[in-house]
C-alpha positions as CSV (number, residue, x, y, z in Angstrom):
1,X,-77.2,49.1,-7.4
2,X,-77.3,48.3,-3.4
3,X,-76.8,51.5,-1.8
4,X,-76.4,51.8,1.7
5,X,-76.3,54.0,4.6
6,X,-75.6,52.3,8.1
7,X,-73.9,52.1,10.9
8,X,-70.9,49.4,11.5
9,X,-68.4,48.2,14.2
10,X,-65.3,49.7,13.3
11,X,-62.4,48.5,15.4
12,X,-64.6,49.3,18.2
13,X,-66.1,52.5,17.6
14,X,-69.6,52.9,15.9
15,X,-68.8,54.4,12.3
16,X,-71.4,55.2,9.3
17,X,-70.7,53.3,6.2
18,X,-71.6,54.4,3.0
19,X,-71.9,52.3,0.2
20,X,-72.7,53.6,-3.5
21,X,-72.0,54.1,-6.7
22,X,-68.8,51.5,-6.5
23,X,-67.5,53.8,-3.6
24,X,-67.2,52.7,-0.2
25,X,-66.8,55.8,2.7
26,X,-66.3,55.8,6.5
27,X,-67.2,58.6,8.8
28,X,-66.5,58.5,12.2
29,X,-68.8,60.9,13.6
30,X,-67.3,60.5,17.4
31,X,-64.0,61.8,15.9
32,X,-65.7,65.2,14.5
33,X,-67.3,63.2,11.7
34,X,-64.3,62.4,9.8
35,X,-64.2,60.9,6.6
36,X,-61.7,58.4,8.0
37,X,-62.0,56.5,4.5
38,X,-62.7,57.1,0.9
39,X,-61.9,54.3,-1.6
40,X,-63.0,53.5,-5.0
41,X,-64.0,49.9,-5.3
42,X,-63.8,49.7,-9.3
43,X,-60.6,51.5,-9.7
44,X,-58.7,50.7,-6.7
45,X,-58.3,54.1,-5.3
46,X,-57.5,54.8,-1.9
47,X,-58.2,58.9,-1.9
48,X,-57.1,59.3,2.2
49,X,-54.5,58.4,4.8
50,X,-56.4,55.1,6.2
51,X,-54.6,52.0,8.1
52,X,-57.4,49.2,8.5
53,X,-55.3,48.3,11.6
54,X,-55.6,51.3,13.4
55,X,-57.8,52.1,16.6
56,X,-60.2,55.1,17.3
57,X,-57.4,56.1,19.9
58,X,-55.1,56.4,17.5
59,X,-57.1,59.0,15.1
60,X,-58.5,60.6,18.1
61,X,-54.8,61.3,19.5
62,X,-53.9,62.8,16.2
63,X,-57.1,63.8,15.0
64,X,-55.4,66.1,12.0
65,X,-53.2,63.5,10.1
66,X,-55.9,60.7,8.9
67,X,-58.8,60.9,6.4
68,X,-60.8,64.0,6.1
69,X,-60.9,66.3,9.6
70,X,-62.6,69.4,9.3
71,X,-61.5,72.3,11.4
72,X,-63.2,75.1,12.8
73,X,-60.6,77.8,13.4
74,X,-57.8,76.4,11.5
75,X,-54.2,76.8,11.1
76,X,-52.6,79.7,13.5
77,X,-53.6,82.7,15.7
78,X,-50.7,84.9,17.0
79,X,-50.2,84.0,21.0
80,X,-53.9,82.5,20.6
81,X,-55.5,85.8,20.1
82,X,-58.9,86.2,18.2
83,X,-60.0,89.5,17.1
84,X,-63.3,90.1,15.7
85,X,-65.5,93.3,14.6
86,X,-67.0,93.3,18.5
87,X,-65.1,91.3,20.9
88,X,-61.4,89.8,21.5
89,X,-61.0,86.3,22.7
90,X,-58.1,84.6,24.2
91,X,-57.9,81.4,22.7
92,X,-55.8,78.5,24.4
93,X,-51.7,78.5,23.2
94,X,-51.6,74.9,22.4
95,X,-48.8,75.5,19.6
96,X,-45.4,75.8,22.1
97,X,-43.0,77.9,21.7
98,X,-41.2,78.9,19.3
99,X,-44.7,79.4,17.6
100,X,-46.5,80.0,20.4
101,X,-49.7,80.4,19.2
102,X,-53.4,78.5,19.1
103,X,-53.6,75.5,16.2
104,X,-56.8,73.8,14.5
105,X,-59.5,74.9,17.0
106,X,-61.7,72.0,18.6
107,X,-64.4,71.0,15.8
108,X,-62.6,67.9,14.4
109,X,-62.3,66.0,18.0
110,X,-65.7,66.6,19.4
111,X,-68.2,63.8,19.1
112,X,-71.0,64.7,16.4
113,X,-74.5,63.8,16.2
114,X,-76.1,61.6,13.6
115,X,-78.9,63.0,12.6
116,X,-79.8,60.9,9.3
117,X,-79.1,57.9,7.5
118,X,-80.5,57.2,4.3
119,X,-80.0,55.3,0.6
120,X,-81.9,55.2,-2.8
121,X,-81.4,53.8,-6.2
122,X,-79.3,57.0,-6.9
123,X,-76.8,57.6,-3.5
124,X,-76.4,56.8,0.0
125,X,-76.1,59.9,2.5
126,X,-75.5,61.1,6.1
127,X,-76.0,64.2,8.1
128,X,-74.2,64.3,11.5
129,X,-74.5,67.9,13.5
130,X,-72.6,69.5,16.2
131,X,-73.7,72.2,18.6
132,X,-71.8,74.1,20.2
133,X,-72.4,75.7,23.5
134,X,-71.3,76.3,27.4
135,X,-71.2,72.2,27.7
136,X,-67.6,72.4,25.7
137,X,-64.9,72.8,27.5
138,X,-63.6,75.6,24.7
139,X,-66.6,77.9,25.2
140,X,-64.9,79.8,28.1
141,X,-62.6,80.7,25.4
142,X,-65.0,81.2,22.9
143,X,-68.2,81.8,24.5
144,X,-70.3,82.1,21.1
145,X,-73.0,79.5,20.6
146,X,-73.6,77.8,16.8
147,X,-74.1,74.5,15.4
148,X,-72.3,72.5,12.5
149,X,-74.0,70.3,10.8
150,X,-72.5,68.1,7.9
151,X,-73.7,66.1,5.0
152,X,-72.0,63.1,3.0
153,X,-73.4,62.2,-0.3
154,X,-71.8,59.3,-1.8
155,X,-72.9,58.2,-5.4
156,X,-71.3,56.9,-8.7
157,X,-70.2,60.8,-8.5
158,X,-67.8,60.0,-5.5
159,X,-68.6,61.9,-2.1
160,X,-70.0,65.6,-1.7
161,X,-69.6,67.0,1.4
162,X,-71.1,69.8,2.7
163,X,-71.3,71.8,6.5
164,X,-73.0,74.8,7.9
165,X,-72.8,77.1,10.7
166,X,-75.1,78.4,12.1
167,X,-74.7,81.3,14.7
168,X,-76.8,81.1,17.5
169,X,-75.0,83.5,19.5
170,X,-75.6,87.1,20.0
171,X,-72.5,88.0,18.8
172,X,-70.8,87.9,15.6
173,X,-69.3,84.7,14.7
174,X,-65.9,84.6,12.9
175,X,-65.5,82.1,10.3
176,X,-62.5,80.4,9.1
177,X,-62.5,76.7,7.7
178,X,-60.7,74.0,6.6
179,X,-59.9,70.7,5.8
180,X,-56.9,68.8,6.7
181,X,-57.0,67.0,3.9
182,X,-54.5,63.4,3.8
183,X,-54.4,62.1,0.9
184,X,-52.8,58.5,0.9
185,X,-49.5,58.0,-1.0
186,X,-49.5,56.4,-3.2
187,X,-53.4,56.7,-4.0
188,X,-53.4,54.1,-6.4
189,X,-53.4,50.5,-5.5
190,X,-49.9,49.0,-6.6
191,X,-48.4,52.5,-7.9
192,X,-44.9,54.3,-6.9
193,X,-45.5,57.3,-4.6
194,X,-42.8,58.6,-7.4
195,X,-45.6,58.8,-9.4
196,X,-47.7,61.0,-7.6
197,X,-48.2,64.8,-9.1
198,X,-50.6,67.4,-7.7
199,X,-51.9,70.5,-10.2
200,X,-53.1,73.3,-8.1
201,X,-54.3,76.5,-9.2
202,X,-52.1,78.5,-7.5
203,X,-52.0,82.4,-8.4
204,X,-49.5,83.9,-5.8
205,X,-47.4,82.6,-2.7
206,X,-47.5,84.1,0.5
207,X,-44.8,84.2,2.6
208,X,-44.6,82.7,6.1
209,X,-42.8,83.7,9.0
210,X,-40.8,81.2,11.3
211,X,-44.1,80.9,13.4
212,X,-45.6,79.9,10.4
213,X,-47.7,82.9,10.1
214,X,-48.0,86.0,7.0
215,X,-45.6,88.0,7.1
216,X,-48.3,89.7,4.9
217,X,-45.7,89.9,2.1
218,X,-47.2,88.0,-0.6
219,X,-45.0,87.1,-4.4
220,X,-45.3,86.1,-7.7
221,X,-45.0,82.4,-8.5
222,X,-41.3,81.3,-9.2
223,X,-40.3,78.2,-10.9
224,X,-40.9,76.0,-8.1
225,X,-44.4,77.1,-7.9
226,X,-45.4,76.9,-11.1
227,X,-44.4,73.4,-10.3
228,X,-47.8,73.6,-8.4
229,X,-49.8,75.4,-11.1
230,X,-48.6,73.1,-14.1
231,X,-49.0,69.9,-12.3
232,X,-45.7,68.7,-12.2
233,X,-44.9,68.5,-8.6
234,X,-44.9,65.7,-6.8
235,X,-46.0,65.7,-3.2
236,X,-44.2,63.4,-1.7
237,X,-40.1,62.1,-1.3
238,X,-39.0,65.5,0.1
239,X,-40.0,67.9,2.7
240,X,-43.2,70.4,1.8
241,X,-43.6,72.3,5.1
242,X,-46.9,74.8,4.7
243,X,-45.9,75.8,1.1
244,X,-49.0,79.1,1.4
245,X,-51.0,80.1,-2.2
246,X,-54.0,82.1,-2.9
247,X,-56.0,80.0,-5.6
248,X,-58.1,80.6,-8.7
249,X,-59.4,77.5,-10.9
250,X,-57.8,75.5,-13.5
251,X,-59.0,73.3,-16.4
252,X,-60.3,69.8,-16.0
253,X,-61.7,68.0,-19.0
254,X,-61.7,71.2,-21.1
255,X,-64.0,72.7,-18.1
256,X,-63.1,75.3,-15.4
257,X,-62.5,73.5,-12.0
258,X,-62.0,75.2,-8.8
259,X,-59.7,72.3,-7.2
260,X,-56.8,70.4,-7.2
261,X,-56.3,67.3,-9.2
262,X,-53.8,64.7,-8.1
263,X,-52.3,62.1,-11.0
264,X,-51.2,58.8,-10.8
265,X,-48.6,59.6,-13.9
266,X,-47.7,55.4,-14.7
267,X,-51.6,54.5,-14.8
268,X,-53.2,58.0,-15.5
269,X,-55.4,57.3,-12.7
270,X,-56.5,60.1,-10.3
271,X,-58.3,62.2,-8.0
272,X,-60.3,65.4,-8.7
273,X,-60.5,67.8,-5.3
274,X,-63.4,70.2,-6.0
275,X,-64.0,73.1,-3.4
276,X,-66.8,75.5,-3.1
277,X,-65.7,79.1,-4.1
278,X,-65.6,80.1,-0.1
279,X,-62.2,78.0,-0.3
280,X,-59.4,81.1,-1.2
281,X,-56.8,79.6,-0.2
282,X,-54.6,76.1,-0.8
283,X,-52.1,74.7,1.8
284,X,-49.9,72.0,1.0
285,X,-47.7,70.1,3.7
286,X,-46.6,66.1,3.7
287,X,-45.0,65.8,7.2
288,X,-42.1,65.5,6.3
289,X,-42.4,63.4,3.0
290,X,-42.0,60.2,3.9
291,X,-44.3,59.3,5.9
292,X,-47.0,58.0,2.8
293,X,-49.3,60.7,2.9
294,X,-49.4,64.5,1.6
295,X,-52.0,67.5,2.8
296,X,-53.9,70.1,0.1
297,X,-55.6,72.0,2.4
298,X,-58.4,74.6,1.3
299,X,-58.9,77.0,3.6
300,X,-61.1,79.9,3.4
301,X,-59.0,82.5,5.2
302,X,-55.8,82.9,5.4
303,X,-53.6,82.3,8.5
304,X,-54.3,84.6,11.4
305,X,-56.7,86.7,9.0
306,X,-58.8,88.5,11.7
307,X,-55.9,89.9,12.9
308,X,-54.1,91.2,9.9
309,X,-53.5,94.4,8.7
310,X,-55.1,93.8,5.3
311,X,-58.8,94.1,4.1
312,X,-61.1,90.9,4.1
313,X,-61.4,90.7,0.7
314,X,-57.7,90.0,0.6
315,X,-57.7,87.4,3.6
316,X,-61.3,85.9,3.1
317,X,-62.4,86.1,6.4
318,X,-65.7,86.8,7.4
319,X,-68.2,87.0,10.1
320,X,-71.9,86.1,10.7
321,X,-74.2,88.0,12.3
322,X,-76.8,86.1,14.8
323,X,-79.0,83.2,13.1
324,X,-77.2,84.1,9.7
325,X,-75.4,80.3,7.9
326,X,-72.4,80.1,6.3
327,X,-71.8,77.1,3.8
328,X,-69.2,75.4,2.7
329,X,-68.8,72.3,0.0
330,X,-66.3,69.8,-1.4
331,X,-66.7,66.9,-3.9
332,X,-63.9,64.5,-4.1
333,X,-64.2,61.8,-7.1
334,X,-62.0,59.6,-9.8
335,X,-60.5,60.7,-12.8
């Protein structure tokens, strides 16, 4: 098979292309090395929100709504505040009132480093990096020095992706990730976004104030979540604003699978979303629903976890001491 790792003209903007395994991908490594596209050549799969006509512009202006942005710092921290076991930082309020608070952190719009390109018989892969220091415009708000560095595997078992952070501060380092994951709708070339159902493994909903933050009540699943955990919701044709679960894992050909698995009901087509277990948490939101696209977001901490009132255990946050890594991974393929 001709595998390839290399580096193309797309619309403009220097982009990685990986070729392999009958999947194409697209990272954009200038736009915080988004996976801007994902398809499946044999099967006709388009797993992310991707327009062939679009500019770099327009996924830089809206950095969180195509393909596969990672954020560091995600979702919302009350009136931008950051609280951590040995400083508190004032992050920028770029979420206006009535939320009023910070949003999605900086990661995803920074331009990323390529630091490999390479292919084989097997897979073609890429590792871009990111470090973080007083040159961004962020670190007077969040003066703590680290680097991210990411890696795309693409082969015949769709793309792994992988990042680390490592804290090269002398503080601790909070961590909180995510993925603002669009997946295109429909997915499957020619389908109904009707179609469309989503299984996640959804154990208990928490509830969300009108800032979109935890009230820190948290409930067993009612009928309409157990939409979520029995796979028969579909993502799409109505509104899904920031519908909040803690997640376990499920079963996916007989197998346990931490991840959510999206189904193309008329073809029985699909996507399998596999997440490392760092990844507590699932987010879904669709924009509104009709705008062609739906979000499962796997986060590791919940919203505005460092300053909760609850143990880490129950909000998954975390910190890293100086020169410690954390690591994260997802595998996206088709089913």
């Amino acid at each position: 098979m001709n595998n390839k790792a290399e580096i193309i003209n797309w619309n403009g903007m220097p982009c990685i292309q990986l070729t392999a395994g009958g999947y194409t991908a697209l990272i954009a490594n200038e736009i915080g090395s988004n996976v801007i596209r994902l398809h499946d050549d044999k099967n006709g799969i388009e797993f992310f929100r991707y327009n062939p006509d679009n500019t770099p512009d327009t996924i830089k202006n809206s950095a969180e709504v195509w393909g596969l942005p990672t954020l560091y710092l995600p979702n919302r921290f009350a009136d931008g505040v950051l609280k951590t076991s040995d400083a508190v930082y004032q992050l920028p309020v770029n979420e206006k009132a009535p939320f009023n608070n910070h949003i999605h952190g900086f990661l995803h719009k920074r331009c990323h480093k390529i630091t490999e390109l390479t292919s084989n018989m097997d897979a073609a892969w890429a590792r871009t990096s990111y470090e973080y220091d007083e040159s961004d415009p962020f670190f007077e708000s969040l003066p703590i020095k680290f680097r991210a560095d990411f890696m795309f595997v693409l082969s015949e078992n769709g793309l792994e992706y992988t990042v680390s952070f490592t804290n090269l501060s002398d503080k601790m380092m909070p961590v909180s990730l995510a993925t603002h994951t669009t997946i295109n709708s429909p997915f499957v070339d020619g389908a109904k976004e009707e179609d469309c159902r989503i299984a996640v493994p959804a154990t208990e909903k928490w509830v969300l104030n009108e800032r979109c933050l935890p009230t820190g009540e948290i409930l067993p699943l009612n009928d309409y979540d157990k939409s979520y955990a029995n796979g028969t919701m579909c993502p799409v044709l109505k509104d899904i604003s920031n519908d909040m679960y803690s997640g376990t894992k499920q079963n996916l050909h007989d197998s346990p699978f931490r991840g959510v698995v999206m189904t193309d009901v008329a073809s029985g087509k699909g996507i399998g979303y596999e997440v490392s277990s760092d990844y507590k948490f699932w987010i879904i939101w669709n924009d509104r629903g009709n705008n062609h696209y739906f979000c499962p977001e796997p986060m590791t901490a919940m919203i505005d976890a460092p300053n909760m009132d609850m143990p880490f255990e129950k909000t998954g946050y975390q910190e890293i001491a100086p020169n410690q890594i954390f690591t994260a991974s997802q595998h996206f393929f088709s089913i």
